[in-house]
Structures are given as C-alpha cells and as structure tokens.
SEKEGU-444814 format. One record per residue (C-alpha): residue in three letters; x negated, y, z negated. Coordinates in steps of 0.2 Angstrom, whole numbers. Example, Ala and Ser with C-alpha at 12.3 -4.5 7.8 and 13.67 -1.06 7.14 Angstrom:
! SEKEGU-444814
rest; px; py; pz
ALA; -62; -22; -39
SER; -68; -5; -36
This chain:
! SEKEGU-444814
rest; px; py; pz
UNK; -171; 55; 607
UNK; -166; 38; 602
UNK; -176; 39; 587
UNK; -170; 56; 582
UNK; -151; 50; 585
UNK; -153; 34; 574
UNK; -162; 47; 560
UNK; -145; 58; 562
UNK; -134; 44; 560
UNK; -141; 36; 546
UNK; -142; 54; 536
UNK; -122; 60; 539
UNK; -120; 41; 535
UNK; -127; 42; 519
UNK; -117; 56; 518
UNK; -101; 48; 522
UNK; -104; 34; 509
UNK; -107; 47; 494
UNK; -90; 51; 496
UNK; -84; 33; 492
UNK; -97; 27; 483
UNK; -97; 21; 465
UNK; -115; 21; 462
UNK; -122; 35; 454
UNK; -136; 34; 460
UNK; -132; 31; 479
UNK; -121; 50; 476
UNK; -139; 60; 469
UNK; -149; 51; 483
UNK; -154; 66; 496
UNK; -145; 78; 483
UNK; -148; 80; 467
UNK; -164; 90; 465
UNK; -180; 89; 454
UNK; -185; 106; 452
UNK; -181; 126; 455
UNK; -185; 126; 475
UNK; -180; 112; 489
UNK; -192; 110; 501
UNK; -192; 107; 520
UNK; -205; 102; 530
UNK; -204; 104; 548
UNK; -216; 94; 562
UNK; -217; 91; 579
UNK; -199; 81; 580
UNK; -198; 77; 564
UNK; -193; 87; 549
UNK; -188; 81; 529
UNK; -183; 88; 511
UNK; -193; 87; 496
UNK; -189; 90; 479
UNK; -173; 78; 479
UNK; -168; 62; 470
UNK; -168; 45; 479
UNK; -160; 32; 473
UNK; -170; 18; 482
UNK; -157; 6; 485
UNK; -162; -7; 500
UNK; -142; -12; 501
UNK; -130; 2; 498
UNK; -142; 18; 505
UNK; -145; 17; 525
UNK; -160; 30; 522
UNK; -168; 21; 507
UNK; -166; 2; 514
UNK; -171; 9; 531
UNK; -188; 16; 524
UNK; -189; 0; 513
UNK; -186; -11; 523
UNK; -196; -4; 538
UNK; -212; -5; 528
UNK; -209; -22; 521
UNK; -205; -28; 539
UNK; -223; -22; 543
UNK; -231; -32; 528
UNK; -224; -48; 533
UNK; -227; -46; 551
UNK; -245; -40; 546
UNK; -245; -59; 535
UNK; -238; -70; 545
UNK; -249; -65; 561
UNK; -264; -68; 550
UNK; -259; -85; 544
UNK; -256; -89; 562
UNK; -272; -84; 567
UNK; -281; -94; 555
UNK; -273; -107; 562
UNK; -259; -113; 549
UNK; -239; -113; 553
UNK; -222; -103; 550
UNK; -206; -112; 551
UNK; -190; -99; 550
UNK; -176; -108; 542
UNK; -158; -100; 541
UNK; -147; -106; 527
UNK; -127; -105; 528
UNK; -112; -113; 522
UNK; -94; -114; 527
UNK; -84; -98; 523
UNK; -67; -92; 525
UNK; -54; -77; 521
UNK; -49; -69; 502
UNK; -69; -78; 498
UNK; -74; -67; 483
UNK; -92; -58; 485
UNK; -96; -51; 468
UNK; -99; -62; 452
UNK; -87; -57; 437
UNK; -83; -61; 419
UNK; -66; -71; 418
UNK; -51; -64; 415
UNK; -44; -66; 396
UNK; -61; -63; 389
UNK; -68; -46; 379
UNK; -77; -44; 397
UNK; -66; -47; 408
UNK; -69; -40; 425
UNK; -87; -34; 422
UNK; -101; -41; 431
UNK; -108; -48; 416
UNK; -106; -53; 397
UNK; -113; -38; 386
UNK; -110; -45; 371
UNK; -126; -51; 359
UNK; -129; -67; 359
UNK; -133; -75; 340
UNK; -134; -93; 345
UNK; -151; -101; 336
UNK; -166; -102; 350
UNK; -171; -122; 346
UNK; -158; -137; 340
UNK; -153; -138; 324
UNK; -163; -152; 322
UNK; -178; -164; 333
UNK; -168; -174; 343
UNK; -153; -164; 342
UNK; -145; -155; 356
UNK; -145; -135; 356
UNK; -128; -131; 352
UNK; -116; -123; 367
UNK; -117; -103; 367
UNK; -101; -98; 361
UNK; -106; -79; 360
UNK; -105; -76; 380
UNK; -91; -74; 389
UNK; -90; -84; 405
UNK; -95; -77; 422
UNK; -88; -85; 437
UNK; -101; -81; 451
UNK; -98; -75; 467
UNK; -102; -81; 485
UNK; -117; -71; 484
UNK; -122; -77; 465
UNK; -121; -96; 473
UNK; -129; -93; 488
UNK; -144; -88; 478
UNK; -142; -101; 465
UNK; -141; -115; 478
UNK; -158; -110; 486
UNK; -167; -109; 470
UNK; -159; -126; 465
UNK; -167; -132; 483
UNK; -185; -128; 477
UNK; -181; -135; 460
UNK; -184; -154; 452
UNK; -194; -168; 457
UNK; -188; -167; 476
UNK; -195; -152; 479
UNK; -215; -154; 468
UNK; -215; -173; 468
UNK; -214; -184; 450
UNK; -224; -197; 444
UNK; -217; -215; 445
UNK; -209; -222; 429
UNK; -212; -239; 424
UNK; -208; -247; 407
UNK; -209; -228; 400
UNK; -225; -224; 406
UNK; -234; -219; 425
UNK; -233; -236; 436
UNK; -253; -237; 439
UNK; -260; -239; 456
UNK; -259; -258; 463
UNK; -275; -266; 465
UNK; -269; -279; 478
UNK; -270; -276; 496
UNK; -253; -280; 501
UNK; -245; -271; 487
UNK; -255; -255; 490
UNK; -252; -257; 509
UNK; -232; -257; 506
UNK; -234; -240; 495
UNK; -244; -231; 510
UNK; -232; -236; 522
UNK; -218; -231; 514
UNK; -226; -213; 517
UNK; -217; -205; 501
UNK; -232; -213; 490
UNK; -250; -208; 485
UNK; -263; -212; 476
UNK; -266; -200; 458
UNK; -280; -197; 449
UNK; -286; -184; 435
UNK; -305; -180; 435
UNK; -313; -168; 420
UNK; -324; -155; 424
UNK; -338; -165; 427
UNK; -327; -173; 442
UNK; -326; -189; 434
UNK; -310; -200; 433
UNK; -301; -199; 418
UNK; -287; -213; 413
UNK; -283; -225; 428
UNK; -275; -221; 445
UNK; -257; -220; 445
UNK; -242; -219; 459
UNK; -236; -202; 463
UNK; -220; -199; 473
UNK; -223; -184; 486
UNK; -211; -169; 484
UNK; -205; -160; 499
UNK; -217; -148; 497
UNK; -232; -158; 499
UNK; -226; -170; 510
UNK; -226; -154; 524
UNK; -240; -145; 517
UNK; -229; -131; 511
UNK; -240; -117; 502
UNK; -222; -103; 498
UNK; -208; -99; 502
UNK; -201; -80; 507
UNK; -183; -79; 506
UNK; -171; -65; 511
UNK; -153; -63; 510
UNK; -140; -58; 524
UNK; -123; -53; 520
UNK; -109; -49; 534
UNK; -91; -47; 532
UNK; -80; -56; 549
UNK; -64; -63; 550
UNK; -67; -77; 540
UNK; -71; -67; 525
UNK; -88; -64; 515
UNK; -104; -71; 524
UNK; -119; -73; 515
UNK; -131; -84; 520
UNK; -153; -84; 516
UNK; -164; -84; 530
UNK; -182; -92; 522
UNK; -200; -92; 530
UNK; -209; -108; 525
UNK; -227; -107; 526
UNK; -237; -121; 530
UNK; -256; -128; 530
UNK; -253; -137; 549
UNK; -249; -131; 564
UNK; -231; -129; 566
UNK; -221; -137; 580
UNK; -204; -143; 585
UNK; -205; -161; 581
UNK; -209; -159; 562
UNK; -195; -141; 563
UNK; -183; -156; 566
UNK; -188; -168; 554
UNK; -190; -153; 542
UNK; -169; -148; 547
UNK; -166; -166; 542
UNK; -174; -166; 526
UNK; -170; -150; 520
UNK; -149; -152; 526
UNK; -148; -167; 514
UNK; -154; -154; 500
UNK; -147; -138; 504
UNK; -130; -149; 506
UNK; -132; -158; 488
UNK; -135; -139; 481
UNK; -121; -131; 490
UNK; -109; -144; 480
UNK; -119; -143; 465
UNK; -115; -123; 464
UNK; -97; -124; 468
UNK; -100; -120; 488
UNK; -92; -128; 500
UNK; -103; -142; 510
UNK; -110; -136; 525
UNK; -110; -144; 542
UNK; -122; -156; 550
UNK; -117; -146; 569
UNK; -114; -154; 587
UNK; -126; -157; 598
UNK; -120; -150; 614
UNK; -120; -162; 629
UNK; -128; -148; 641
UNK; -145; -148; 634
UNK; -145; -157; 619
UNK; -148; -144; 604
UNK; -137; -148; 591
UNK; -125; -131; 586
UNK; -113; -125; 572
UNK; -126; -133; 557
UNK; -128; -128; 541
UNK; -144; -126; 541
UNK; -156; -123; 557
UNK; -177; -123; 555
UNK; -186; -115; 568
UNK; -206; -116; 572
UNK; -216; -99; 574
UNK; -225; -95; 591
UNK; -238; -83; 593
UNK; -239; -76; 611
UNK; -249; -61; 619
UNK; -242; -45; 619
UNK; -255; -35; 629
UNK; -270; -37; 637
UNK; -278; -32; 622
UNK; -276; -50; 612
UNK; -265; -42; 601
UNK; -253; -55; 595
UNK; -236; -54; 587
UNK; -224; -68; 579
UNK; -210; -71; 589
UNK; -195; -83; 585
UNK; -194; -97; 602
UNK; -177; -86; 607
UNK; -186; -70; 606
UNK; -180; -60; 590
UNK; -195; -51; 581
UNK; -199; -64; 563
UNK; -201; -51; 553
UNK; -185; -41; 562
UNK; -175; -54; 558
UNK; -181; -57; 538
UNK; -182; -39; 535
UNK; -171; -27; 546
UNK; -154; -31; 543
UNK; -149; -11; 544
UNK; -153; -15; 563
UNK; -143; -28; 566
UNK; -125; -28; 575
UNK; -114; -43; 570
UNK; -109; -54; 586
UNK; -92; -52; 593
UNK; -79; -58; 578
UNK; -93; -65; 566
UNK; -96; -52; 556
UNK; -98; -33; 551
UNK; -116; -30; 542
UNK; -113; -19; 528
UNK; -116; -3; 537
UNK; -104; -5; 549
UNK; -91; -9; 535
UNK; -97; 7; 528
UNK; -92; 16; 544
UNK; -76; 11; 545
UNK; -74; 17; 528
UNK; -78; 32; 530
UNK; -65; 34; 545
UNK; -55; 30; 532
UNK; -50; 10; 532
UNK; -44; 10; 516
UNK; -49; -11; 518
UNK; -65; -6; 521
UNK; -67; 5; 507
UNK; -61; -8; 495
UNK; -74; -20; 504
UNK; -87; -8; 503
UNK; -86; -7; 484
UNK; -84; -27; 482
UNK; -102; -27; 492
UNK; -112; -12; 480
UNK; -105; -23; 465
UNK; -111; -37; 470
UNK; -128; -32; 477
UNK; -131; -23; 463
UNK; -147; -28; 455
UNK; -150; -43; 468
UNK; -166; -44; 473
UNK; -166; -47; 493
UNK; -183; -51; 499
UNK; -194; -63; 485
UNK; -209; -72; 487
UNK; -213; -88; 478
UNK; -225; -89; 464
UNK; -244; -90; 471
UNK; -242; -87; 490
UNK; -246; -67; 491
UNK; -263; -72; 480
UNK; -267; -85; 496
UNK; -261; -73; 508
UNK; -272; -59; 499
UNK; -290; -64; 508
UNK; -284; -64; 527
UNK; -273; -50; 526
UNK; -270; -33; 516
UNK; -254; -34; 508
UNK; -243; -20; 501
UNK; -243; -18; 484
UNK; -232; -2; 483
UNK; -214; -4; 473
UNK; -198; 1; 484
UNK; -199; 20; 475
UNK; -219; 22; 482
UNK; -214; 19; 500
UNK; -212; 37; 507
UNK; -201; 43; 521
UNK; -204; 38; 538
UNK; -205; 57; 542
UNK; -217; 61; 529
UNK; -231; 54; 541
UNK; -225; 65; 554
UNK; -222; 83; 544
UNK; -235; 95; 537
UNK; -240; 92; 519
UNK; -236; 108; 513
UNK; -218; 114; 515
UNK; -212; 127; 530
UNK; -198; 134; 519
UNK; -192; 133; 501
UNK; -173; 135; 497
UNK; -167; 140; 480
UNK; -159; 125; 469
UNK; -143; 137; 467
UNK; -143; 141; 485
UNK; -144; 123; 489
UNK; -128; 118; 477
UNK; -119; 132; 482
UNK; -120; 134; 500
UNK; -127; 118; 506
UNK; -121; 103; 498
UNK; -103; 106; 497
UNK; -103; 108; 515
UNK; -101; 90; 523
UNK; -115; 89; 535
UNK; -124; 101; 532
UNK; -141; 93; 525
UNK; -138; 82; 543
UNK; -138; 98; 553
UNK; -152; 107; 547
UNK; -165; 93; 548
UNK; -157; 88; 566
UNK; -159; 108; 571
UNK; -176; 108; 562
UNK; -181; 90; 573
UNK; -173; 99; 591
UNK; -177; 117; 590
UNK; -191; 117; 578
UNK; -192; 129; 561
UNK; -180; 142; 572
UNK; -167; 130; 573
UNK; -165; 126; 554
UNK; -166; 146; 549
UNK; -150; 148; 560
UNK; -142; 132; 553
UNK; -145; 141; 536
UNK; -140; 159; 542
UNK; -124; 152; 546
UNK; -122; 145; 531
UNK; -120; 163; 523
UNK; -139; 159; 515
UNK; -148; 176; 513
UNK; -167; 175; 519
UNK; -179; 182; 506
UNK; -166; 177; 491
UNK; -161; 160; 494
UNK; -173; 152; 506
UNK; -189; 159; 512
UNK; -207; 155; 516
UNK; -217; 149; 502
UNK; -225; 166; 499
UNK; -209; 174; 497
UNK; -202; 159; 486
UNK; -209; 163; 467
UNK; -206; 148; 456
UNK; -214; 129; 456
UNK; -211; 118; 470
UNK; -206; 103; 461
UNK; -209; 87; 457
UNK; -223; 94; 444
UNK; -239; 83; 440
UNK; -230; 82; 425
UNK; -217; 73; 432
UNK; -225; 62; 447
UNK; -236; 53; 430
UNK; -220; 50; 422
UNK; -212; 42; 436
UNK; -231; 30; 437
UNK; -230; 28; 420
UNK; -212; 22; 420
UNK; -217; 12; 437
UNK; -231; 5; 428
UNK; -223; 0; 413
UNK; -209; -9; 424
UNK; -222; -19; 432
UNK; -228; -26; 415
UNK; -210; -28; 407
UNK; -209; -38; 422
UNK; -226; -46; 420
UNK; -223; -50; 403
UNK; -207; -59; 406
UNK; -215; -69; 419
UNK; -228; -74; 408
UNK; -216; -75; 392
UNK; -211; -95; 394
UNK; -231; -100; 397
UNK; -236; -90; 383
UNK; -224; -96; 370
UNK; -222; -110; 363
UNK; -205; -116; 353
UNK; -209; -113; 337
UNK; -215; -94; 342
UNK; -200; -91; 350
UNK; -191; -97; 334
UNK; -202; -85; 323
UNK; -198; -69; 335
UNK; -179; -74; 333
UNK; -180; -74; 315
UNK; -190; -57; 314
UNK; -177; -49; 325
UNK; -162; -57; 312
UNK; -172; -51; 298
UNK; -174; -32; 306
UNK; -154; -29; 310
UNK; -152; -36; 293
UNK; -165; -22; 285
UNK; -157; -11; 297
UNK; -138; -13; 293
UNK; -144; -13; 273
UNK; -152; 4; 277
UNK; -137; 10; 284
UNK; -127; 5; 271
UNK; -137; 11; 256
UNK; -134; 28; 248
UNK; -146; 42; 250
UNK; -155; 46; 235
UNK; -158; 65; 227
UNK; -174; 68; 235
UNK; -168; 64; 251
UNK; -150; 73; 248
UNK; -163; 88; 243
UNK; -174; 87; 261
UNK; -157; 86; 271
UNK; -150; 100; 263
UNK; -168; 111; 265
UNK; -167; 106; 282
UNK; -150; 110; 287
UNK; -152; 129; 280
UNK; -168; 131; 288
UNK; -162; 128; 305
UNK; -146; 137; 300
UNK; -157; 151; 298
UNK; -165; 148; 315
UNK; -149; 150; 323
UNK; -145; 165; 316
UNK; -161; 174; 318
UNK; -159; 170; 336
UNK; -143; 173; 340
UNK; -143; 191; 332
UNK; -161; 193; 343
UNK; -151; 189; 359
UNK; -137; 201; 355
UNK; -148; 216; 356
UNK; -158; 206; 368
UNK; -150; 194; 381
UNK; -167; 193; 390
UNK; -175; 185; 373
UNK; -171; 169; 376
UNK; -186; 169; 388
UNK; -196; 169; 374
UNK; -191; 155; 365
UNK; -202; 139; 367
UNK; -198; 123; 363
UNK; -214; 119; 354
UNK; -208; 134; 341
UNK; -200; 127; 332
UNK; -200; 108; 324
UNK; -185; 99; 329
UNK; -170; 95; 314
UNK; -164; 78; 313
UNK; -147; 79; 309
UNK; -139; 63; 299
UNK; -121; 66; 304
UNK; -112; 77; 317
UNK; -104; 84; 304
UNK; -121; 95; 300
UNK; -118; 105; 318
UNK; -103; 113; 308
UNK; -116; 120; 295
UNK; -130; 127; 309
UNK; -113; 134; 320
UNK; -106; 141; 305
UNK; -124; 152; 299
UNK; -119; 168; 295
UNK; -131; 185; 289
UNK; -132; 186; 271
UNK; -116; 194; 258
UNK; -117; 209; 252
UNK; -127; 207; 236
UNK; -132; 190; 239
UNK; -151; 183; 243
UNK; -158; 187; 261
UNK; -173; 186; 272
UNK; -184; 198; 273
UNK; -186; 194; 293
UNK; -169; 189; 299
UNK; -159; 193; 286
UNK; -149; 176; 285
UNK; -143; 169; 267
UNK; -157; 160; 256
UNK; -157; 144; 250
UNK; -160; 144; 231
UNK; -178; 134; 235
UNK; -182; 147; 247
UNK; -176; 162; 237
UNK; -195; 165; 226
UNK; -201; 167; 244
UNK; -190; 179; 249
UNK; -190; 174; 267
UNK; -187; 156; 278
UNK; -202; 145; 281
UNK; -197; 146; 299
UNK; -198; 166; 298
C-alpha cells in the first residue's frame, strides 16, 4: 500500500505541475496520445496507460525521473558492488559552496543585448575557426551575446574545471624548454622520490624498447590516488538561504579505500574545488569545524567519504553502503526520494507541491528550476570508466526514453481495455484527476474498479472504451512508429558520437576547410535566392500550379456528392506540389470548373491549361 500511495502521488503530481508548467513537453507527458485507442493494462496491483507521449524529463516529471532514475540507481549499485568485490575502492565526495537568498539559478543572456533574457545567444556566429595568422591570437567572438551563468551553470563548470589541467593528469617537468630528464645521481634521484609528486617516465615502442631518455614526470591527482573515473551527479534544493546546488561525485579507485587516504583525498581536493569555485565567479567554500565532541570536522565545503561493503543476508549478498548508512547509489541517483532536512532546503518536488497549492513564490521558483535544468545533463560518467566497468559487470546501455515504466513489469502485455482517443480528450483529460483515479481504482479493485471510474465519467462502454475485441482500430504506437523513434534514438547517439570524436578526428586546417565550404554554400544559397527565375522554370511552376488547382477541384466537387470520399484519398495519389511562395495557395483555393465555352476536363471538368488543352484532360485525371 505504500508503494501504491507513492505511485498515486507522483501521477496527480504530474498532474498538478502540467497546470503550471512551461515545458511542452512536461504538459503532453501522460497525455497526449500516439494513435486512435489508449490502452490500459491492468495486473495484480499494478495497472498503466499505453499509447501516450512521455516527455522523459529526469528533473521536471516526477513519473519520468522516478523510472529514470530508479533504473540508473540499479546500474550504479549493480557497478559499484562489483568493483568492490574485485577488490578496488569507492570514495563518495559531496561538493558545495556557500549560498545565500535572491541567488539566481538559471543561466541567461545579459540584459541590453538582441538576446537578452534567453538562456542562450541564438545568433550565428561568423567569427574565422583559426588566427588570422601563426602566432596570432584568434580574435574575440563578437557575434555572441554574453551569458551570465547561473548557480547551476557554475557549479558544473567548477567541477569540470576540477578535473581539468595539469593538477588533475599530471605534466612533464619543464626545464630550459624542454622535459628535465631523469637524474642520474643517487642523491638527486633520492630527493625526487621523496618528495612523492615525482616519477620516473619513459616511452617504449612496440617492441617494448626505450625510446628517447627518461624524463621527470609530475604526478596528477589522478594518479597519485589511483583514480580510474569519476561519476558525478547534481543536487539541487531551494532553503532559506536561497538556490542550492551542489555535485555529489563517486571516485573510483584501483586500492582499497579507507578513511585515512578519504582524509588526505578531502585535503587535496578542498584546495582545488576552492581555487575553481573563485575561478567561476562562486563564492569560496568553507574548510568546516571540527567539533570538540568527537572530532569530525563539520560545515566544510567539501566532504569525502570511503565506501564499505557489508552483508546484507545470509546469502553473502553485499550491498554499498555509505559509513552513516544511506544507500550509495540512493544518494547519487534518487533525489525524487529525498526530504530536505529541517530549514535546509525543499528538493524540487516539494517546491512543485507548494505550487500547486498555489504559492504563487513557488510557482515563480518552479519555472526558474525547469529553465535552468533544461538540457543539464545530471548523472555523467567520465570518459573510459563504463568500458573498465564493462567486464565485471553488465552495464545499461538503454537511453532515458528505452527505460519502461516500473508497472510495465508488473501488467499483462496485451491491454485489458482500449479507450477511444476522443473519448480520452473529451471526457478524461479535462477532468483533474482523473487519469490518477482510474489507474489507483484499476491497482485496488482490479479491472472492476477502473470500468466504474470510467462509467462515472459519462464514458459509454462498447463506444468509447471496451475490450480489445470490441475496440476496431490499431492500438498504437505502430511498428512504423517504434523504428522511427530507434532510428531517431540511433541517429542521436551518433550525432553525439560524432561530436565526441569531432576534435580527435580534425585537425586545424580541416576544421578551417569545413568553415569555408559552409561560407561558400550560404553564399550559393543567398545567390540562389536572389537570382530570377528563368522561362522554363516560370513554365513548370505554372504547369504545376494548374495541375494541383485541378486536383482540388476534382475533389472538392467529389466530396460534395460524397462526404464519405475523402476515405478514398491516399496520400501516395498524388505527387506533392512545391509551391514557391504562399501566394500560390490563393491560386489552388481560388480553382473553379471551367466557363461556359471555355477548355475543360474530360474527368473533372476543371479549366485547361493551354499545355494541357491537346490532351483534353489533366495529367493528374
């Protein structure tokens, strides 16, 4: 029953926040259909929809980010239990920095610009890809318009910054312009290896023979803790003191991980997290207090945690636990769970329930927090870990729109009832509520339940819902539509792949040859659009423009002795006519049968153009 409340809370919550909401996409989630018929599924306790949109937001829907991130929750778990047991370590580090009221969330374009208030610059950039010249500088961008970014935007920024440069992968050490090369004296290689930041570099060919002398290499961060990646999510709360968003990260590591080197790696990691934070325009976070009763320092900026494994049956079934008890994964993944503390904070969908009480502040906070999170990725992994986390465990590979409902395991396959698409808009979605009841009848009282939600809707059985034998129509999506939807998933994943692989597989002068073809097309392009059409082409627009003149009127005067006709016409009938200019819908609207006296088809009886007239009838007819 618990279940089945949170399941009817998060649906009339979505509800709720459609009502408010500025994201289309959040409005059509759960209403919006695909097809002719709506289908619901009713199990043992659990009943769904099918044949609706989904918007698959994992900030702004609570039924989308619940699903989402539920199954992403199970993936890391699944990952990080793994890499425990083969004997490597986790280190949770939570990331925040000072913040107070009237803290702006959302990223936007400075006022007194041509964008000013939008998220970001749309205007084309036509600023040359290389410097004017080698040695030069590549002139300043003058084309956008600047974006002062928001406390999320920084936040995000800062963390990336903090696995950026030298101090993160290590550098070689510059001497005279060139790699300093590896002492040869005892006492001045002893200094370098007890200074502990210095190694001992050297290149070897495939043959595994040196190439070039050894040279002194700085350790990064990264390898002086054995850090294979990084997996970093963000949290975002609203309190007293404003806008709170702050990165929990999971650093994976080859050693064991324990409290000592969780210290040392706070220490560290402070220093740079700090340096960032001022870098991005954030205020600098606090070091903490360490409280006199037992000694743990409080209030810091940034706090690093090591990962425990510990039995959780009898079985030897082990599951990653933080030292204080919180699931790992609970916490990196399941913020719709979460209930801010006291006066800290108000996750988002608590904000969102206030709202729709109707706090008018909590409305105008709820729209600040969909336009900031729009498009904000909020669970990444670094570049190379999944590919070493692939042979110890399987990981899911599935985008945020391939993750099904949580009730989909739990329902039949095919559907119990189908309701028709007018039925659903006329009756049902106006009605607040009312997609909440019938799925919270169909879980309590079964398929009996949801028909008497719908019969008190006014919904006639047999006409506007039914069983499936009684339904005529498809039950949508079609295959048609489902290898769309996995040929547009697919061709996202290699837009994405190709950007990814765009700076390794380019080189400057490459990039410089694409910017010039793309100058030299909008030039063609705005030639072609300026130029003037010749005869031959005047002639095929105006052959064109009669024949589908002609069209329309043989159908329109079809449809007046038959309204039923226009089940006849296909799509595929006829060729479709490019017009150049809306102007041309003034001729096809204005189509009229043929004068008195004057040239007319032989089929619909529709004037003749003069080219047409030694046929005595259209191509089309």
């Amino acid at each position: 029953m618990k279940r089945l409340r949170l399941r009817d809370q998060r649906r009339r919550l979505r509800e709720a926040i459609q009502r408010f909401t500025r994201l289309s996409g959040v409005r059509s989630c759960g209403t919006g259909t695909t097809g002719e018929l709506v289908g619901l599924h009713v199990g043992k306790g659990a009943a769904r929809f099918a044949g609706l949109q989904s918007c698959h937001s994992v900030w702004a829907c609570p039924i989308c980010q619940a699903r989402i991130r539920a199954a992403r929750s199970v993936e890391l778990e699944r990952a990080a239990l793994a890499w425990l047991k083969a004997g490597h370590g986790l280190y949770m580090a939570t990331l925040t920095v000072p913040h107070w009221q009237h803290v702006r969330l959302a990223s936007r374009v400075k006022d007194g610009h041509k964008c000013g208030g939008q998220r970001s610059c749309t205007c084309a950039c036509k600023c040359p890809v290389l410097a004017p010249a080698p040695g030069m500088e590549k002139p300043t961008c003058t084309c956008k318009c600047p974006v002062d970014p928001g406390q999320l935007a920084r936040v995000v920024e800062a963390w990336r910054g903090v696995q950026a440069g030298s101090w993160w992968a290590g550098r070689d050490v510059i001497q005279q312009g060139a790699p300093a090369l590896w002492p040869t004296g005892a006492a001045a290689r002893l200094a370098l290896e007890e200074d502990g930041r210095y190694v001992r570099r050297q290149e070897y060919d495939a043959q595994g023979r040196p190439v070039g002398p050894a040279t002194v290499w700085q350790q990064g961060f990264r390898e002086r803790w054995g850090i294979v990646g990084t997996t970093r999510t963000i949290e975002i709360t609203w309190g007293a003191n404003g806008w709170h968003s702050h990165a929990h990260v999971l650093i994976w590591t080859e050693d064991l991980a324990t409290d000592a080197r969780a210290e040392a790696i706070e220490d560290e990691l402070f220093a740079r997290w700090a340096k960032r934070c001022t870098a991005v325009g954030l205020p600098k976070p606090a070091r903490g207090e360490i409280r006199e009763s037992d000694g743990k320092r409080i209030g810091k900026g940034v706090d690093v945690t090591a990962a425990t494994r510990e039995k959780a049956d009898a079985l030897g079934r082990y599951v990653v636990k933080l030292q204080e008890g919180g699931a790992l994964a609970m916490e990196m993944t399941r913020a719709d769970l979460k209930v801010a503390r006291g006066q800290k904070g108000k996750t988002a969908l608590e904000l969102a329930a206030y709202a729709a009480a109707g706090n008018e502040q909590a409305i105008d906070l709820w729209h600040e927090f969909e336009f900031a999170t729009r498009g904000v990725q909020c669970l990444t992994w670094s570049q190379g870990l999944r590919e070493r986390l692939a042979p110890l465990v399987e990981l899911d590979e599935r985008e945020d729109d391939e993750i099904p409902e949580e009730e989909a395991a739990e329902t039949p396959e095919a559907p119990s009832l189908l309701i028709a698409r007018d039925a659903w808009w006329r009756a049902i979605v106006p009605v607040y509520g009312a997609r909440a009841d019938i799925l919270h009848a169909a879980e309590v009282g079964g398929l009996p339940g949801a028909i008497a939600v719908l019969d008190g809707l006014g919904l006639v059985q047999g006409t506007d819902y039914g069983a499936p034998a009684q339904m005529s129509g498809p039950v949508l999506p079609s295959v048609d539509q489902l290898r769309r939807g996995q040929a547009d998933r697919q061709a996202r994943r290699d837009r994405r792949k190709a950007v990814d692989n765009a700076v390794h597989d380019r080189t400057p002068e490459q990039w410089a040859q694409a910017w010039e073809r793309r100058a030299e097309a909008e030039q063609q392009q705005a030639r072609a659009a300026t130029a003037e059409p010749t005869d031959t082409e005047n002639t095929a627009a105006e052959v064109e423009r009669t024949q589908a003149a002609a069209e329309f009127a043989r159908r329109r005067a079809e449809l007046r002795h038959d309204p039923d006709a226009h089940r006849s016409f296909e799509r595929d009938d006829v060729r479709p006519v490019h017009l150049p200019s809306v102007e041309d819908l003034d001729v096809v609207a204005d189509a009229r049968p043929a004068p008195k006296g004057a040239p007319a088809c032989g089929e619909c009886g529709a004037a003749l153009a003069a080219e047409m007239i030694p046929h005595g009838r259209h191509v089309m007819c």
